[in-house]
Every structure is written in C-alpha cells, then in structure tokens.
LODREN-151077 format. One record per residue: residue in three letters; residue number from 1; y, x, z of N, C-alpha, C in turn. Coordinates in Angstrom, 2 decimals, always signed. Last residue first. Layout:
titi r: ala&k: NUM&n_py: Y&n_px: X&n_pz: Z&ca_py: Y&ca_px: X&ca_pz: Z&c_py: Y&c_px: X&c_pz: Z
...
***
This chain:
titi r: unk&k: 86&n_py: -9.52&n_px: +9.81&n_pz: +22.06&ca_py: -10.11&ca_px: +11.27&ca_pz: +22.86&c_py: -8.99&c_px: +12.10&c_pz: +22.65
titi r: unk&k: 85&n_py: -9.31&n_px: +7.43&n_pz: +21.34&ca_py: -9.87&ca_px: +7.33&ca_pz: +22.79&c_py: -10.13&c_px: +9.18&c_pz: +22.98
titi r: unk&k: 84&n_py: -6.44&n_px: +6.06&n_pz: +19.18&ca_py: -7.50&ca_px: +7.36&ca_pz: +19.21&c_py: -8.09&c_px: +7.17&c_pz: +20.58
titi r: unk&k: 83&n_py: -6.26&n_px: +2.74&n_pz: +18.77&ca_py: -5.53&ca_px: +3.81&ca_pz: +19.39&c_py: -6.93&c_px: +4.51&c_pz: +19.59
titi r: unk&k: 82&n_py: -5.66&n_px: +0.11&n_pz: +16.12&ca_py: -6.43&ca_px: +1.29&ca_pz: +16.43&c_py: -5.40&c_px: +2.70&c_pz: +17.73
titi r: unk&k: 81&n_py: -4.21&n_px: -2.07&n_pz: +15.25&ca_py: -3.96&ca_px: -1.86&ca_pz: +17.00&c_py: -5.06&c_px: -0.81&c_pz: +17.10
titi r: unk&k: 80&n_py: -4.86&n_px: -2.31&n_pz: +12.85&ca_py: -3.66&ca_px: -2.00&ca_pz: +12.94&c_py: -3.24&c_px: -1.87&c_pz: +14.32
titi r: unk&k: 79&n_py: -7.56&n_px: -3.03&n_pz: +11.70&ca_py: -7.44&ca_px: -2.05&ca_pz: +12.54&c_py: -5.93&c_px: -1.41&c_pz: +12.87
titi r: unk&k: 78&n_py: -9.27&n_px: -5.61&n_pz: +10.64&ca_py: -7.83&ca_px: -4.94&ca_pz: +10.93&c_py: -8.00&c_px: -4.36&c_pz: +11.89
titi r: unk&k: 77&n_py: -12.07&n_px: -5.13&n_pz: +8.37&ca_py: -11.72&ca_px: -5.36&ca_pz: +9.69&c_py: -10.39&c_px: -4.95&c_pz: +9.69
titi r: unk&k: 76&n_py: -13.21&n_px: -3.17&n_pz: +5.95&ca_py: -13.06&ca_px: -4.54&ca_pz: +6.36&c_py: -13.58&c_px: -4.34&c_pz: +8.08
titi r: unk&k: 75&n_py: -10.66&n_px: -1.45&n_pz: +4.91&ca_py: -12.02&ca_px: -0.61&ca_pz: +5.82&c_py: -12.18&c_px: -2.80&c_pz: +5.63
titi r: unk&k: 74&n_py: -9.98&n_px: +1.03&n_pz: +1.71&ca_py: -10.31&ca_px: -0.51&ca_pz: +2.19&c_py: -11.27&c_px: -0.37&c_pz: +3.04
titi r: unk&k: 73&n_py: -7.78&n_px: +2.90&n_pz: -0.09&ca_py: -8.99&ca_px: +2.87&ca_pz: +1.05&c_py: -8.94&c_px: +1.42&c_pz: +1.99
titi r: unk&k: 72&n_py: -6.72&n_px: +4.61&n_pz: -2.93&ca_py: -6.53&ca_px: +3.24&ca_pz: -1.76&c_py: -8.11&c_px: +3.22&c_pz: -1.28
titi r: unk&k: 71&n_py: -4.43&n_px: +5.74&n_pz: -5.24&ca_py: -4.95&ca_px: +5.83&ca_pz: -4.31&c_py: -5.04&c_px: +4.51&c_pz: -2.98
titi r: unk&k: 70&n_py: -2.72&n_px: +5.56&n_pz: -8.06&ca_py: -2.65&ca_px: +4.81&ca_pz: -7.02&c_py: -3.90&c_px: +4.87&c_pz: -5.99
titi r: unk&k: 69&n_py: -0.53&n_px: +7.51&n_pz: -10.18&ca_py: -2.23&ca_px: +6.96&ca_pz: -9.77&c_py: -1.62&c_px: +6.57&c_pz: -8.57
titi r: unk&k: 68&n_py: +0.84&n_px: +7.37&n_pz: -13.27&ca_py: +1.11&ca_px: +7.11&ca_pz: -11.98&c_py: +0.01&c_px: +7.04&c_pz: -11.67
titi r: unk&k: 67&n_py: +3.45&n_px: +7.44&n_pz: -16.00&ca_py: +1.82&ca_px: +8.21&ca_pz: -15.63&c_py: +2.22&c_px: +8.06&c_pz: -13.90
titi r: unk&k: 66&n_py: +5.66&n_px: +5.48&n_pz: -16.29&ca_py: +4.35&ca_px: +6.15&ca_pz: -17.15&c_py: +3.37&c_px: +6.30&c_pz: -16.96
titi r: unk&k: 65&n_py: +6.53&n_px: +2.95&n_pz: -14.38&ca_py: +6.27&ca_px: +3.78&ca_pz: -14.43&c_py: +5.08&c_px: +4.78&c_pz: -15.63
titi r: unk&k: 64&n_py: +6.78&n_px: -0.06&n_pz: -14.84&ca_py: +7.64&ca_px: +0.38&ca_pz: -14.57&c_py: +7.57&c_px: +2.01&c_pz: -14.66
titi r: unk&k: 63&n_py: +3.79&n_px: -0.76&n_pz: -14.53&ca_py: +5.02&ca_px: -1.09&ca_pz: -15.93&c_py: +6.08&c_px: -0.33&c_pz: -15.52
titi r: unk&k: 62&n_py: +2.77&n_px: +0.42&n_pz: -11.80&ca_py: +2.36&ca_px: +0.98&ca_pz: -13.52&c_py: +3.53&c_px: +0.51&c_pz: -14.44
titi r: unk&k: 61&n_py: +4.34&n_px: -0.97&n_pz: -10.70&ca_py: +4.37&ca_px: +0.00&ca_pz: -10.48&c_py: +4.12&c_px: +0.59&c_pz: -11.37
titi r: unk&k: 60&n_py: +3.37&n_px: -4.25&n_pz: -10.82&ca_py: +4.64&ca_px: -3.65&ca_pz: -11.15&c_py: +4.98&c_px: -2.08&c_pz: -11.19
titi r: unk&k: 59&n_py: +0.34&n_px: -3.86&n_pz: -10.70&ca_py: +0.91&ca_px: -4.13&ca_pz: -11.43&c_py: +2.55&c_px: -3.65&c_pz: -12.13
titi r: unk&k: 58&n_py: +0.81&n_px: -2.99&n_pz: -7.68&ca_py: +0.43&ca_px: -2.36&ca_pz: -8.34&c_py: +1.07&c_px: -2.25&c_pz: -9.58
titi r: unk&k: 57&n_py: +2.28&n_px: -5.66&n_pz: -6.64&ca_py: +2.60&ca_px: -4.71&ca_pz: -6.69&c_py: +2.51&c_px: -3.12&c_pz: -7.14
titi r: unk&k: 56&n_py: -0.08&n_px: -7.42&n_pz: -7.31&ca_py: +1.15&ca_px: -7.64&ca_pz: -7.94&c_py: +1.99&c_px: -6.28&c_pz: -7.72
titi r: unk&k: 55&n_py: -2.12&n_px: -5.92&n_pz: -5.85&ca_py: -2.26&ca_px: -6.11&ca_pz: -7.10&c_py: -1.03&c_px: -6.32&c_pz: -8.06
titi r: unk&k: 54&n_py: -1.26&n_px: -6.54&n_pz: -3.12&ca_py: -1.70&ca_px: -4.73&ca_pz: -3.64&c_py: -1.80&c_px: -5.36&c_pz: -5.18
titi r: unk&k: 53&n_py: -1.42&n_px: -8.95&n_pz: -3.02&ca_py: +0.04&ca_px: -8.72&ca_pz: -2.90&c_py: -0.04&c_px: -7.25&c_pz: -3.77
titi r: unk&k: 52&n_py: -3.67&n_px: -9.36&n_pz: -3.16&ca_py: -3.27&ca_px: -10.18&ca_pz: -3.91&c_py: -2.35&c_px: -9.18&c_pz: -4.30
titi r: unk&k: 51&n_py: -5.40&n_px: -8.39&n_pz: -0.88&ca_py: -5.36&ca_px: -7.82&ca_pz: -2.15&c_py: -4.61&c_px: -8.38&c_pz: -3.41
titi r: unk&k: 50&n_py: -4.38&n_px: -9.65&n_pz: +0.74&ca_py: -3.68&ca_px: -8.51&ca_pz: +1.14&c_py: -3.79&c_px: -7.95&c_pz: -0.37
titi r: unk&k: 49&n_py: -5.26&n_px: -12.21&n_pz: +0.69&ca_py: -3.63&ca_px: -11.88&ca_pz: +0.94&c_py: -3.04&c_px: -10.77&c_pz: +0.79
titi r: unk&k: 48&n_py: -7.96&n_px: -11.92&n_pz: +0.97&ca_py: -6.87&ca_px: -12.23&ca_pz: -0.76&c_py: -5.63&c_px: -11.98&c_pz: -0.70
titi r: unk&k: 47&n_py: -8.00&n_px: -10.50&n_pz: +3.73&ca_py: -8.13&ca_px: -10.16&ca_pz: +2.24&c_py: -7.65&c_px: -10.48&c_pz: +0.89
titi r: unk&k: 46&n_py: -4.99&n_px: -10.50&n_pz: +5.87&ca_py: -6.52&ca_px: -11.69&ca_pz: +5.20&c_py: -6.78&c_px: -11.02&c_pz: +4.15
titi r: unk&k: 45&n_py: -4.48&n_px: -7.54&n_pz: +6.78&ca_py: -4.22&ca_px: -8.97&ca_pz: +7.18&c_py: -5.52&c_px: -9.54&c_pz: +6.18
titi r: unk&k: 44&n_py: -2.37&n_px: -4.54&n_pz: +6.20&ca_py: -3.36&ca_px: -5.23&ca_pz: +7.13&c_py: -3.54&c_px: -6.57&c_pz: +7.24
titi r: unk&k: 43&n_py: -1.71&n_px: -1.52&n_pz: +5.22&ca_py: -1.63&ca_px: -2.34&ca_pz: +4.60&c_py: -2.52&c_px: -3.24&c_pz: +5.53
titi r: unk&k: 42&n_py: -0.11&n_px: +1.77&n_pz: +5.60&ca_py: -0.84&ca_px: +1.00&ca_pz: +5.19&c_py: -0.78&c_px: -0.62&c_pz: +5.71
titi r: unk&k: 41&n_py: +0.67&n_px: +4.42&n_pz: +2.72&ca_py: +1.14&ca_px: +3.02&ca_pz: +3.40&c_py: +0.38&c_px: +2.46&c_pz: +3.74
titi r: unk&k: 40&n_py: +1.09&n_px: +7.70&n_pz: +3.24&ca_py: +0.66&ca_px: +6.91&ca_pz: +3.02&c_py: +1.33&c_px: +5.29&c_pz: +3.62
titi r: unk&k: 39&n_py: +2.88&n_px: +9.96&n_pz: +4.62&ca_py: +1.24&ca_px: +10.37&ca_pz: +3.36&c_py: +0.57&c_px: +9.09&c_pz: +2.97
titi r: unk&k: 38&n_py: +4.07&n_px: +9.59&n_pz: +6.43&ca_py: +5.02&ca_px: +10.63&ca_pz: +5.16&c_py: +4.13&c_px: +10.48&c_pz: +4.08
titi r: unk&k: 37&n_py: +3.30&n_px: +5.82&n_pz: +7.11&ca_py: +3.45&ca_px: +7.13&ca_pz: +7.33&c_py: +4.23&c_px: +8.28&c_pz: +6.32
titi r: unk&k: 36&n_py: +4.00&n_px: +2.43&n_pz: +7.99&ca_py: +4.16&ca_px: +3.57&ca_pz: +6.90&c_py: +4.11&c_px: +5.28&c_pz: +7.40
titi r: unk&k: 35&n_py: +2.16&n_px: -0.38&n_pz: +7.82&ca_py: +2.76&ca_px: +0.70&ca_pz: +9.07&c_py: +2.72&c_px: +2.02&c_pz: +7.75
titi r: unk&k: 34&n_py: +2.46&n_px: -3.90&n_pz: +7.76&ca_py: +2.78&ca_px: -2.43&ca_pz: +7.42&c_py: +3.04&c_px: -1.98&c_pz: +7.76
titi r: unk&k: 33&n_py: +1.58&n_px: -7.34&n_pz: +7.63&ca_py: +1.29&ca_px: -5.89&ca_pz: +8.86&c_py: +1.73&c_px: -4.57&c_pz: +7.87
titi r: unk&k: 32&n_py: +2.85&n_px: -9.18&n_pz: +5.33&ca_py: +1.59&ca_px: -8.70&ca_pz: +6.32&c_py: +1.98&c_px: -7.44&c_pz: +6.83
titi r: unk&k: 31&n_py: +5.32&n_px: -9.86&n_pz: +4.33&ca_py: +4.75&ca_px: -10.96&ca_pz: +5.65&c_py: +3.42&c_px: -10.20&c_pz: +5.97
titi r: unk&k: 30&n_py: +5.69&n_px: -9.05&n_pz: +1.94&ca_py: +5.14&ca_px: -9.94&ca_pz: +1.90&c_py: +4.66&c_px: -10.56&c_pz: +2.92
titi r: unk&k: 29&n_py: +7.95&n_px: -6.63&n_pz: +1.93&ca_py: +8.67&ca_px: -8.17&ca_pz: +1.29&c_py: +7.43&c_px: -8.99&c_pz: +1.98
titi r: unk&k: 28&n_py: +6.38&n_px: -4.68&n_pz: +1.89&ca_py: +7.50&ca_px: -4.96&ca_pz: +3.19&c_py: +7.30&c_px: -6.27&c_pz: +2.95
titi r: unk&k: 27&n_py: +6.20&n_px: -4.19&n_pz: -0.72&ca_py: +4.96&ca_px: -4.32&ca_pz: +0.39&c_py: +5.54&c_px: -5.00&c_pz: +1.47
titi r: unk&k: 26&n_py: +7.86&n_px: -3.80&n_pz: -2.40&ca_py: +7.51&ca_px: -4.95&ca_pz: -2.11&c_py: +6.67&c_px: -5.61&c_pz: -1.45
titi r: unk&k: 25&n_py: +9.08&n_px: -1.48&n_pz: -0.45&ca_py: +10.08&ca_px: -2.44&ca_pz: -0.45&c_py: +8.90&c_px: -3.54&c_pz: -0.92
titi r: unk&k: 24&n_py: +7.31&n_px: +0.28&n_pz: -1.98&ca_py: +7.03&ca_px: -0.12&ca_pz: -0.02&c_py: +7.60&c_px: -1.24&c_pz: -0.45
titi r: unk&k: 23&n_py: +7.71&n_px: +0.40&n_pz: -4.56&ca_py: +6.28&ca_px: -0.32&ca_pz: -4.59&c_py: +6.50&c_px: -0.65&c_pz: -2.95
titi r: unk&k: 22&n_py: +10.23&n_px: +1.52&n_pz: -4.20&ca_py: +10.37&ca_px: -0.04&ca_pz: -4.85&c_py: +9.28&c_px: -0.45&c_pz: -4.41
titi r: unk&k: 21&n_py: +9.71&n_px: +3.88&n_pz: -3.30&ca_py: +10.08&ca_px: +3.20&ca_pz: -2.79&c_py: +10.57&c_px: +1.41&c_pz: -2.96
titi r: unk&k: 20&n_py: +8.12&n_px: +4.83&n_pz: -5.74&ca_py: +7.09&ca_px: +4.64&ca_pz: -4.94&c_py: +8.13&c_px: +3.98&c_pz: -3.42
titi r: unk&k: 19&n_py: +9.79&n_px: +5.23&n_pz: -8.05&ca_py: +8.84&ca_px: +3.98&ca_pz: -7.85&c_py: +8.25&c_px: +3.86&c_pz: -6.10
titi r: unk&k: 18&n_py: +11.88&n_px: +6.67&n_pz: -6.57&ca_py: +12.52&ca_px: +5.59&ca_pz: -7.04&c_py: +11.01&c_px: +4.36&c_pz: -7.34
titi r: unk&k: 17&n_py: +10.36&n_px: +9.54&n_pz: -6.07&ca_py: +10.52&ca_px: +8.58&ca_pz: -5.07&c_py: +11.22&c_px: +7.23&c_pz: -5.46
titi r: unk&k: 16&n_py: +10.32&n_px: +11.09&n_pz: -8.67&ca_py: +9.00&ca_px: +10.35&ca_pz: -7.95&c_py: +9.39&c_px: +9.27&c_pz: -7.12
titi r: unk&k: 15&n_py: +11.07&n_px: +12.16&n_pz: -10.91&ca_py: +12.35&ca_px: +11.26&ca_pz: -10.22&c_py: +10.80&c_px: +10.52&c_pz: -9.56
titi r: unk&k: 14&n_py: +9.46&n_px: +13.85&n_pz: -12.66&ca_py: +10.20&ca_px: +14.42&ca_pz: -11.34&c_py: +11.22&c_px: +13.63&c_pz: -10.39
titi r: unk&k: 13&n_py: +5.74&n_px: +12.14&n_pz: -12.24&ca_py: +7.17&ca_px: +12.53&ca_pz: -13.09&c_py: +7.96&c_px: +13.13&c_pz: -11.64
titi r: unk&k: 12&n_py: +3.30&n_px: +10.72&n_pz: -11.49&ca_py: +3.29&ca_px: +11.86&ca_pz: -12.12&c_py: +5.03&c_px: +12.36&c_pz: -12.90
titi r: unk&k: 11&n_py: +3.61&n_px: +8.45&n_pz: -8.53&ca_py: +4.38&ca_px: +8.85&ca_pz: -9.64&c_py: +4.17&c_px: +10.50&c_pz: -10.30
titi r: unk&k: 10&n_py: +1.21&n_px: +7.95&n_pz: -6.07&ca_py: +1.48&ca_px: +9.24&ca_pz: -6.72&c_py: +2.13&c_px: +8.85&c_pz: -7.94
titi r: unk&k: 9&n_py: +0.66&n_px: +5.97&n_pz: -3.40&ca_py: +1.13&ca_px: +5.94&ca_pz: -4.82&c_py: +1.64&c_px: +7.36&c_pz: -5.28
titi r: unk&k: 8&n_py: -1.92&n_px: +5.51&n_pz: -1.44&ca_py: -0.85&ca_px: +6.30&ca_pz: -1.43&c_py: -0.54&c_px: +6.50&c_pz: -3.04
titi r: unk&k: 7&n_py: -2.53&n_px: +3.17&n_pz: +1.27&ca_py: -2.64&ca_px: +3.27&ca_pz: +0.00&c_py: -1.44&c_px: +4.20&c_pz: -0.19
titi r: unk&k: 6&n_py: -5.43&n_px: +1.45&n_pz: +2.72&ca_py: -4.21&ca_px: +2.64&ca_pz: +3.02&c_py: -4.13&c_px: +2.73&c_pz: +1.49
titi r: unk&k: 5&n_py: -5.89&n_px: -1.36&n_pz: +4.72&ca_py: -5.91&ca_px: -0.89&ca_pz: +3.36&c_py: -5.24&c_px: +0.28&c_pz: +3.49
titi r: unk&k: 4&n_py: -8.48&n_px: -3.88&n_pz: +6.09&ca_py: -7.39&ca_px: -2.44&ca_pz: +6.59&c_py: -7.12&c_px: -1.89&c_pz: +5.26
titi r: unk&k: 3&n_py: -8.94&n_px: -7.44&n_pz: +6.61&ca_py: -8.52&ca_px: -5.71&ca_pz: +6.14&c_py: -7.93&c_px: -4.79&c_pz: +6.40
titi r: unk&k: 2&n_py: -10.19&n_px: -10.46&n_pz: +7.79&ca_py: -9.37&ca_px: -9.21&ca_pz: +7.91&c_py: -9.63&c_px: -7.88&c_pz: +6.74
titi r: unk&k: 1&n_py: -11.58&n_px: -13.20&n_pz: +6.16&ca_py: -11.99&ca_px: -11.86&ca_pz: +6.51&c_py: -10.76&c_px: -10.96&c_pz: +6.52
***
C-alpha cells in the first residue's frame, strides 16, 4: 500500500535549524520520494517503508533534541504527481 506523508518538525529551542536539517538529510538518505517545501517535508512510497524510515528518524530527532514536536499527515495513496486542475 502507497503513502503520502507531510511532516513538519518544530525544535522548541533557538539553534532550531541544526535538528530539523539533520532529520531532511536522513529523509533524503532513504531512497523514497521527497519533495521539500519552506513549511514542510513530504514523504512518499510503500508504507512500512515510509513509516519505518519516519520512525528511525523521528527517534533520532527527539534524542538529540529536548523539547521538539513533530507534526504529520498520512493520506493512503501516493500523491507525489498531484497537479491542482483549477
């Protein structure tokens, strides 16, 4: 089963961008579909695959970081060739 995932990492501290560019970098790293916007990452391919990778990388994000939330929206189906019709 395909996925669509968006996910936007909020670091609660003032050096914000050092986690939340480690967490793309290991998104990048894993061979599925990523399309990055200013407001979000998102995330596309086989479900365990996708939720695997969101997990390890989660994972690392919290240890590495104090206070952090992680925002995320799961459509089932890939929608990474979505173009607006209006």
């Amino acid at each position: 089963m395909e996925i669509s995932v968006e996910l936007t990492l909020t670091p609660l501290q003032d050096h914000f961008e050092p986690p939340i560019i480690a967490f793309i970098k290991a998104l990048r790293a894993s061979g599925c579909a990523i399309i990055e916007t200013p407001l979000s990452t998102q995330v596309y391919g086989e479900f365990s695959t996708v939720m695997s990778l969101i997990t390890k990388a989660t994972q690392a994000a919290f240890e590495q970081t104090e206070h952090i939330i992680l925002n995320m929206k799961v459509v089932k189906s890939n929608r990474s060739d979505y173009e607006p019709t209006f």
